[in-house]
C-alpha positions in Angstrom: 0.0 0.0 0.0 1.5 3.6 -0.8 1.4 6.1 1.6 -1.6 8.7 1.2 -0.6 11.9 -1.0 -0.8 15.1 1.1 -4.2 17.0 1.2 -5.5 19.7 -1.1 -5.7 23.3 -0.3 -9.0 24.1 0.5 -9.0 27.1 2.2 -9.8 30.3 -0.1 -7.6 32.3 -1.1 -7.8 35.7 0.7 -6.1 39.0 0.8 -2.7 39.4 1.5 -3.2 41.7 4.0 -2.9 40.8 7.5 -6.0 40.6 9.9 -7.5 43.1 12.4 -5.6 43.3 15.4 -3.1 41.0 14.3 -0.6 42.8 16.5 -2.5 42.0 19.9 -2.8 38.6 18.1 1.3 38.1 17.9 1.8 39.5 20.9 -0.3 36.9 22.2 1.4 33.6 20.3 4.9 34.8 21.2 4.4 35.1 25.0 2.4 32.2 24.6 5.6 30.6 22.6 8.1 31.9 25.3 5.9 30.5 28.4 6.0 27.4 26.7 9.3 27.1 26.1 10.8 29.0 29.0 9.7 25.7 30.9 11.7 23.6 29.4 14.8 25.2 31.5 12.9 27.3 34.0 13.5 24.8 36.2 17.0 24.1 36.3 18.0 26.7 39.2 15.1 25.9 41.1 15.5 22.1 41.3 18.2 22.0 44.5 15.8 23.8 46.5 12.6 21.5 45.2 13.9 18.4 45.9 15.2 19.6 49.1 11.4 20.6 50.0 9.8 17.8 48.5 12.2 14.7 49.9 12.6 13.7 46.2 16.9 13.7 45.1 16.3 10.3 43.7 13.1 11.5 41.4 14.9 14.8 40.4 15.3 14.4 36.4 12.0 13.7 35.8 11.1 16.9 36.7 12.4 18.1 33.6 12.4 14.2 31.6 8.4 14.6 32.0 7.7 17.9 30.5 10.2 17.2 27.4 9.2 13.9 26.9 5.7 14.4 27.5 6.0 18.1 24.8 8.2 15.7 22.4 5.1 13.4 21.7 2.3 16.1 22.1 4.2 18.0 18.8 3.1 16.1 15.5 -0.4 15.3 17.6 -1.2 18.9 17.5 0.6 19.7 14.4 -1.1 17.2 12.5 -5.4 17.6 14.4 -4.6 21.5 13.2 -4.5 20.5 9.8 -7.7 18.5 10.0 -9.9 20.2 12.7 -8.8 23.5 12.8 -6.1 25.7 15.1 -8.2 28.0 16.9 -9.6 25.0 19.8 -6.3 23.4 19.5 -4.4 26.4 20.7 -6.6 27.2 23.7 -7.2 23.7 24.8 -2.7 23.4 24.7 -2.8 26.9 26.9 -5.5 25.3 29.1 -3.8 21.9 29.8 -0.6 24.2 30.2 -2.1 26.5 32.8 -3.9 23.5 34.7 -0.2 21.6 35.1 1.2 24.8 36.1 -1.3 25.3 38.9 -0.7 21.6 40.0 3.1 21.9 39.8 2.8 25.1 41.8 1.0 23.3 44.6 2.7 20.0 44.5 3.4 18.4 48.2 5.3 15.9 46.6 7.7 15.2 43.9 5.1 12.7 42.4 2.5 15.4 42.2 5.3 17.9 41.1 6.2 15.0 38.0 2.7 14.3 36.8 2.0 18.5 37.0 5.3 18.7 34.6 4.0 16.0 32.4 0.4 18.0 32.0 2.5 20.8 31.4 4.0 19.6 28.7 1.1 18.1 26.8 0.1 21.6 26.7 3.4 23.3 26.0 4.4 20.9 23.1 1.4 21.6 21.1 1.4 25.6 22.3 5.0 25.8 19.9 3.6 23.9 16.6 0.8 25.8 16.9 1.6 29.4 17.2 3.7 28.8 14.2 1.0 27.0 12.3 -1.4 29.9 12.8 1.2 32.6 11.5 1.7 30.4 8.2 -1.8 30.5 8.2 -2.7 33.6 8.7 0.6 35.3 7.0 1.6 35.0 3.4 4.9 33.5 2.9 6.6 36.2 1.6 5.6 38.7 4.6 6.1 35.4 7.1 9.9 35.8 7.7 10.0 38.8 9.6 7.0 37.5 12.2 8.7 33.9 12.5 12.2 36.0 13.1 11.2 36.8 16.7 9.4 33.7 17.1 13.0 31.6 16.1 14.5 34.4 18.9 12.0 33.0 21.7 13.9 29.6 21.9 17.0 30.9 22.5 15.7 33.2 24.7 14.5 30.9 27.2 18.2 28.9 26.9 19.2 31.7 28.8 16.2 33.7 30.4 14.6 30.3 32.3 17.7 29.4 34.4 17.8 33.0 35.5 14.0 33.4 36.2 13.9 30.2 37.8 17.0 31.2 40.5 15.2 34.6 40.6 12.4 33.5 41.5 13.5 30.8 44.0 15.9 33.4 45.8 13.1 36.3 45.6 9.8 34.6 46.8 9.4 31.1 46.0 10.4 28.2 43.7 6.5 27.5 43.1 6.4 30.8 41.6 8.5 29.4 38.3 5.1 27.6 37.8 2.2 30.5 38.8 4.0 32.8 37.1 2.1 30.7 34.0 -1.3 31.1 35.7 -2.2 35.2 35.3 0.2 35.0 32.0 -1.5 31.9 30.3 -5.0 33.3 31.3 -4.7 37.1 29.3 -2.9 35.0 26.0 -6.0 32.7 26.3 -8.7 36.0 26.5 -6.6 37.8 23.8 -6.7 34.8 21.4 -10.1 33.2 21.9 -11.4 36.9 21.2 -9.1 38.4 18.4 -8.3 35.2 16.9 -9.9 34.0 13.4 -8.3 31.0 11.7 -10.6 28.8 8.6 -13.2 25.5 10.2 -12.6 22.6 8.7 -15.2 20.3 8.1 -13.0 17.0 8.1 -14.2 13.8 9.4 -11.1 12.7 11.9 -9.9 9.2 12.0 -7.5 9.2 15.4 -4.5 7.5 14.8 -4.8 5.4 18.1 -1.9 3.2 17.6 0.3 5.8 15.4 0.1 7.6 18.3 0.8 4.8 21.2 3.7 3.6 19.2 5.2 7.1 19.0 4.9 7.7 22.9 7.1 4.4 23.1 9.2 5.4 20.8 9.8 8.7 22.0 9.3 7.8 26.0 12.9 5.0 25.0 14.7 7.0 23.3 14.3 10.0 26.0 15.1 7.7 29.0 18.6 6.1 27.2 19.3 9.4 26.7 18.9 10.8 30.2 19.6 7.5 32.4 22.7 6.4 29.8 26.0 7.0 31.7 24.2 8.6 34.3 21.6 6.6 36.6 22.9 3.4 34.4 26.4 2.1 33.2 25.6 2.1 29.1 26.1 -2.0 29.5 23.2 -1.9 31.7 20.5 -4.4 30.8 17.8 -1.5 31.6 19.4 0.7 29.3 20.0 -2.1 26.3 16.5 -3.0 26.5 15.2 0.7 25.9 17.7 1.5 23.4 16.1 -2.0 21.7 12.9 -1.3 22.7 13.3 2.3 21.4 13.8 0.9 17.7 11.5 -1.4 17.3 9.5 0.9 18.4 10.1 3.2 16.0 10.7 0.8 13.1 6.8 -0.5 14.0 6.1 3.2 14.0 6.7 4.0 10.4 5.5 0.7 9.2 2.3 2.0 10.7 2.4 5.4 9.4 2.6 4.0 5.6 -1.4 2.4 6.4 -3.0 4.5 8.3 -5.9 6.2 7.4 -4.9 9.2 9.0 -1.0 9.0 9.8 0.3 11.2 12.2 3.5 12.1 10.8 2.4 11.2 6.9 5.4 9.8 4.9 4.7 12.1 2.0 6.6 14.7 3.9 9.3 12.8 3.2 9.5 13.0 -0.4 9.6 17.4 0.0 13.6 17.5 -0.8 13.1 20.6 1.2 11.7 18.9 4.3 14.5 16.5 4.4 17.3 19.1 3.9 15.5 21.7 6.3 14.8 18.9 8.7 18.2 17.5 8.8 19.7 20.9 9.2 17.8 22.4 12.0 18.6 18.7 14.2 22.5 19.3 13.0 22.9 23.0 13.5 20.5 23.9 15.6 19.3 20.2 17.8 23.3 19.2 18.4 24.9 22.6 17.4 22.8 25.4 20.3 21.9 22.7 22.5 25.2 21.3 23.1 26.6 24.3 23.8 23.8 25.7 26.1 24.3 22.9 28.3 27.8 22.2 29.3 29.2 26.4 28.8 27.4 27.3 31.7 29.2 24.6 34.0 32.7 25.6 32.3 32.0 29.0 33.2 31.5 28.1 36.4 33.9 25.4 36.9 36.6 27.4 35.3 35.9 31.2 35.6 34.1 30.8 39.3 31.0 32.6 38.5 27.8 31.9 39.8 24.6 30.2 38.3 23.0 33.4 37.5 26.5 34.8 36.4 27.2 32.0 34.0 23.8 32.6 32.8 24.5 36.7 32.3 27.2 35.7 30.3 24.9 33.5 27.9 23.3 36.8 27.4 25.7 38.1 24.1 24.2 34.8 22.8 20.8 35.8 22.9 21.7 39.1 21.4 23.3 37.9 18.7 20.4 35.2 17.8 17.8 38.5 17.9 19.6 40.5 15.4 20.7 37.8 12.9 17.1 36.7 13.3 15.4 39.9 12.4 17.9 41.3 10.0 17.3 38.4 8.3 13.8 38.5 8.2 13.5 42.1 6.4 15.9 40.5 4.2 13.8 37.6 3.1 10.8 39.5 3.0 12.7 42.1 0.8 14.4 39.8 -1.7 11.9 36.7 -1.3 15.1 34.2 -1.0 15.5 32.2 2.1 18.7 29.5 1.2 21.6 31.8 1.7 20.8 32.7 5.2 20.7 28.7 6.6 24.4 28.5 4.8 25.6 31.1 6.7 24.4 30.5 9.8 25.7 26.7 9.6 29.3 28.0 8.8 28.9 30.8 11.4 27.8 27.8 14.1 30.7 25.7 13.1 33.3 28.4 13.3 32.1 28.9 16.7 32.6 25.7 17.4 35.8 25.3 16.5 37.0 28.3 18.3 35.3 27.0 21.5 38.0 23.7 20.9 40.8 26.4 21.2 39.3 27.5 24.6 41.8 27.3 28.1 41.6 28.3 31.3 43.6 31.3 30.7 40.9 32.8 27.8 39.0 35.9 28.9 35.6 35.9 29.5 35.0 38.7 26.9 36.6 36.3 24.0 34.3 34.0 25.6 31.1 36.3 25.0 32.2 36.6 21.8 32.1 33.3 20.8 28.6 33.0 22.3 27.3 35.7 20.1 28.9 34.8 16.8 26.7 31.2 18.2 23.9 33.3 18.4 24.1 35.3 15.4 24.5 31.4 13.3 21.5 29.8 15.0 19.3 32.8 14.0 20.4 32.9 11.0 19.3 29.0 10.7 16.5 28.3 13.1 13.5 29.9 11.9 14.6 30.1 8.4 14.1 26.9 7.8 11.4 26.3 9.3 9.7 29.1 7.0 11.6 27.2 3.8 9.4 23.8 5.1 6.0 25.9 5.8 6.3 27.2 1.6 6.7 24.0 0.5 3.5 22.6 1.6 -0.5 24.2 0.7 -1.5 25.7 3.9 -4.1 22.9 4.5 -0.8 21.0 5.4 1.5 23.1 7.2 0.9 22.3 10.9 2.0 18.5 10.1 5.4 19.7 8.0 6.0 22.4 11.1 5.2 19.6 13.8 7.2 17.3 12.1 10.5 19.5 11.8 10.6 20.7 15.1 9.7 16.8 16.4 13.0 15.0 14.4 15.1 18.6 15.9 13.8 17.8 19.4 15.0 14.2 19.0 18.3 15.0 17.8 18.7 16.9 20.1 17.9 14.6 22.5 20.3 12.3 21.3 22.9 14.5 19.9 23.7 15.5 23.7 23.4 12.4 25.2 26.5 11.0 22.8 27.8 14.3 23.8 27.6 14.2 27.5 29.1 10.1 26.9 32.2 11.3 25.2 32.5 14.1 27.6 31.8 11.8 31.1 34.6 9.7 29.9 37.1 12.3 28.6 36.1 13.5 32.3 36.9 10.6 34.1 40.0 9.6 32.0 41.3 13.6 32.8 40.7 13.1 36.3 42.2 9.7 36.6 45.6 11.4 35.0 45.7 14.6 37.1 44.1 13.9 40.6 44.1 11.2 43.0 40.4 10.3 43.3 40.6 8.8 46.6 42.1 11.3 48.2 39.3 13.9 48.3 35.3 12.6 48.7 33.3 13.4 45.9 35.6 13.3 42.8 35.1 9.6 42.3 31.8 10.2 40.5 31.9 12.8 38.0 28.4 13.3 38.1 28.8 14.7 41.5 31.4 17.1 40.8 30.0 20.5 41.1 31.0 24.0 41.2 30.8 24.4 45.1 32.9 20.8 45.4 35.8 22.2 43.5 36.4 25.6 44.7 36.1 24.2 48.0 39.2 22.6 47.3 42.7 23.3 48.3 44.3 25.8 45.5 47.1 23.5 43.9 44.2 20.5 43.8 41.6 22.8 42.9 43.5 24.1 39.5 44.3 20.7 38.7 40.5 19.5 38.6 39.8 22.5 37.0 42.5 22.2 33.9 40.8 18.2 33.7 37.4 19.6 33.1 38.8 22.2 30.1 41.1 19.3 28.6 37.7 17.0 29.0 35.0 19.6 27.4 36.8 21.5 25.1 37.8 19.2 22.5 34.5 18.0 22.4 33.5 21.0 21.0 35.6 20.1 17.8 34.4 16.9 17.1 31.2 18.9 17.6 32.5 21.3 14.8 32.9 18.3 12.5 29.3 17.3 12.8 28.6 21.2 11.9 30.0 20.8 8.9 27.7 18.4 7.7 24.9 20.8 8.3 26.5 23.6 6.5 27.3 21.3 3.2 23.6 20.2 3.2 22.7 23.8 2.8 23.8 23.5 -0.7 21.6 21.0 -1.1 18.8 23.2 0.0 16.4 24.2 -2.6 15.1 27.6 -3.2 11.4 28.0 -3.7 10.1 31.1 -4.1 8.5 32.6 -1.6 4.6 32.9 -2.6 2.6 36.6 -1.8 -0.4 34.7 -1.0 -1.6 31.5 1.0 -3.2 30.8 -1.9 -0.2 30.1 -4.3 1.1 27.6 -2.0 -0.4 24.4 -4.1 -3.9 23.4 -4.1 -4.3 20.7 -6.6 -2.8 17.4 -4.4 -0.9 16.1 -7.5 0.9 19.6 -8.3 1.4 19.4 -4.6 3.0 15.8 -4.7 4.6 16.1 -7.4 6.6 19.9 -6.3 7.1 17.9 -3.3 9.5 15.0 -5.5 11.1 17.4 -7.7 12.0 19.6 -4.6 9.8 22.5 -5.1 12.4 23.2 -8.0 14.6 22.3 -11.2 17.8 24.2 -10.2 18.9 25.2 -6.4 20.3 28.8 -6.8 21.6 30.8 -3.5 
């Protein structure tokens, strides 16, 4: 049986003009956007003090494991029921299942009531990012789409940075349940604004649920998450547990696709795999942007703090020139693209930018200033703005508008899980370059706590003695930053994939996206194009 060909267009074309009160309207999404993904990290600074309330150190990584496993599976179900039922109920039934885990994380007594309040969180927040995006395609012609998704790309990087310092804030200022409420008030004026100024086409489909699309996807995803998190860390890699996810984690995905090519309804359809431009796109945002930002967000806060002594919410300042250097790459480029209506350049930049940061990061010692440091951070920034949102504009013009919540859902779901995967190898490589440093320079048994790199913290090692203290801290910058250049050679995939990127022309209206389904199909095997040009 072949796979189903992707759906007509059938809304009507309209006027390329944006809608009434479509600033209110943005305003809305992108707070919306950022609430959702600000919990994702929010937590991070908090989580000492939590568990130390709650009795629950041995439970602590599912407080974060829940909501990103739990928003990793809610993205292609939202991306895909927008496509068939309509965006509008979808958006405020995500910001209502967000709010509701937010109030019962807020109030938790314990850390099971804390875990299952993350999970409902992130049923809600998953489906809040697919589907802010998916109502800008669909309300914004492509062409005049770049320089509204450019601060929407800015709102994940953003909330790398922003969460860890609101969720100290916070913790320090009043209390750690206030990185949750926070959501309440927030949530509740996005869902007024958006169930009153929001106006997006009914569809009049007849839904078949993908029941076990969707039950073999939550395995899939729920494996892969928990190799990734408990691999190396709760469990040796060797350790039966672990073996039998990572097995369990492929059949699970093998059965998953099987499925996907019958279904009646597929969740993630596998004619978005014949769009050239969905492959490319999709395999650079989980190089550049899934291994490239997120590896880097996660371990240069630690080095700062390991190496430079700076605190958490210092480490996190630093982050800022990052953040800065996303915004403006992201915006700049934006006008650009809606200027010039080409899109390919822009990914091809930012991949090289991101791998030359990279590699200078590899040249990194203990003896490099802080402000070459920041530098590096925002020549990161400027790449992955450059990257992130650009392609995801490049996959939402390849597809009729009838289809561009499944295409959006299904990029940012294969990023997520590179991502996901990308620093667990990562974090491996790093434990044992870690462990083999340590071995060479320090004698473990001489001071508690170095044994287990997993417990060696900031506090632990400049609690040392000085002359033991610098050599823990020159095994943790001969561990981390050659990793960074095997990082950089990964990079360079991404950027020579840009080449392979095709350039569609950006359409003025909805409309001249493709509405006859084998025009659609058949744009979708050529590439969209005959020639790539930058």
């Amino acid at each position: 049986m072949t796979a189903p060909s992707p759906p007509a267009q059938v809304e009507q074309p309209g006027p390329s003009t944006l809608p009434q009160r479509f600033g209110l309207l943005f305003a809305s999404l992108m707070v919306t956007m950022l609430l959702s993904s600000l919990d994702q990290t929010i937590v991070s600074t908090a989580l000492p003090t939590v568990v130390g309330e709650l009795h629950g150190l041995d439970h602590m990584a599912w407080v974060t494991t829940a909501y990103i496993m739990a928003a990793t599976i809610g993205m292609p179900v939202y991306g895909r029921f927008g496509d068939l039922i309509g965006r509008k109920a979808l958006l405020l039934s995500g910001i209502g299942i967000f709010i509701a885990g937010s109030a019962l994380a807020g109030a938790a007594t314990n850390m099971t009531m804390l875990i299952i309040g993350r999970a409902i969180q992130g049923l809600g927040g998953g489906g809040l990012m697919i589907t802010c995006q998916a109502i800008i395609a669909e309300l914004v012609p492509p062409r005049d789409r770049a320089r509204f998704m450019a601060p929407m790309g800015a709102v994940f990087g953003v909330s790398a940075v922003a969460g860890p310092l609101l969720g100290g804030w916070f913790t320090d200022a009043a209390s750690w349940r206030w990185c949750f409420w926070i959501n309440l008030p927030v949530g509740a004026a996005a869902f007024v604004v958006c169930a009153f100024a929001l106006r997006t086409p009914r569809k009049s489909v007849k839904v078949t649920i993908d029941y076990l699309g969707i039950a073999l996807m939550a395995v899939a995803v729920a494996s892969t998450v928990l190799v990734a998190d408990w691999g190396g860390n709760e469990y040796g890699w060797t350790d039966p547990l672990v073996l039998g996810l990572a097995a369990g984690a492929v059949l699970a995905w093998i059965l998953f696709f099987i499925w996907q090519r019958r279904a009646a309804e597929p969740i993630v359809p596998l004619w978005l795999f014949r769009s050239r431009i969905f492959n490319i796109a999709t395999l650079m945002g989980l190089i550049v942007v899934g291994i490239g930002m997120f590896v880097v967000v996660a371990y240069l806060p630690t080095y700062l703090q390991m190496v430079y002594g700076v605190s958490a919410t210092g480490s996190g300042l630093l982050m800022l020139p990052m953040v800065i250097g996303l915004m403006g790459a992201a915006i700049l480029s934006g006008q650009l693209i809606t200027r010039t209506g080409r899109y390919r350049i822009y990914p091809i930049l930012g991949a090289l930018l991101v791998a030359i940061t990279a590699v200078l990061l590899s040249t990194m010692d203990v003896g490099t200033p802080v402000a070459v440091l920041s530098g590096y951070t925002f020549l990161l920034g400027a790449g992955v703005g450059l990257v992130m949102q650009n392609l995801v504009l490049a996959v939402q013009n390849a597809f009729p508008t009838s289809a561009v919540g499944t295409a959006t859902s299904a990029n940012n779901f294969f990023r997520e899980i590179g991502a996901t995967i990308g620093t667990a190898v990562v974090g491996a490589a790093f434990s044992q370059r870690l462990t083999d440093q340590l071995a060479a320079r320090v004698s473990s048994s001489s001071v508690s706590g170095l044994s287990d790199t997993n417990s060696l913290t900031p506090a632990l090692v400049h609690s040392l003695p000085k002359r033991l203290q610098d050599s823990v801290i020159e095994a943790y910058q001969h561990a981390l930053t050659p990793i960074f250049g095997y990082v950089a050679a990964v990079l360079a995939i991404g950027f020579l994939l840009g080449f392979l990127l095709p350039q569609k022309e950006l359409a003025r209206t909805n409309a001249d996206t493709g509405a006859d389904p084998s025009a659609v199909q058949q744009q979708a095997q050529d590439g969209d194009i005959a020639a790539p040009r930058i």
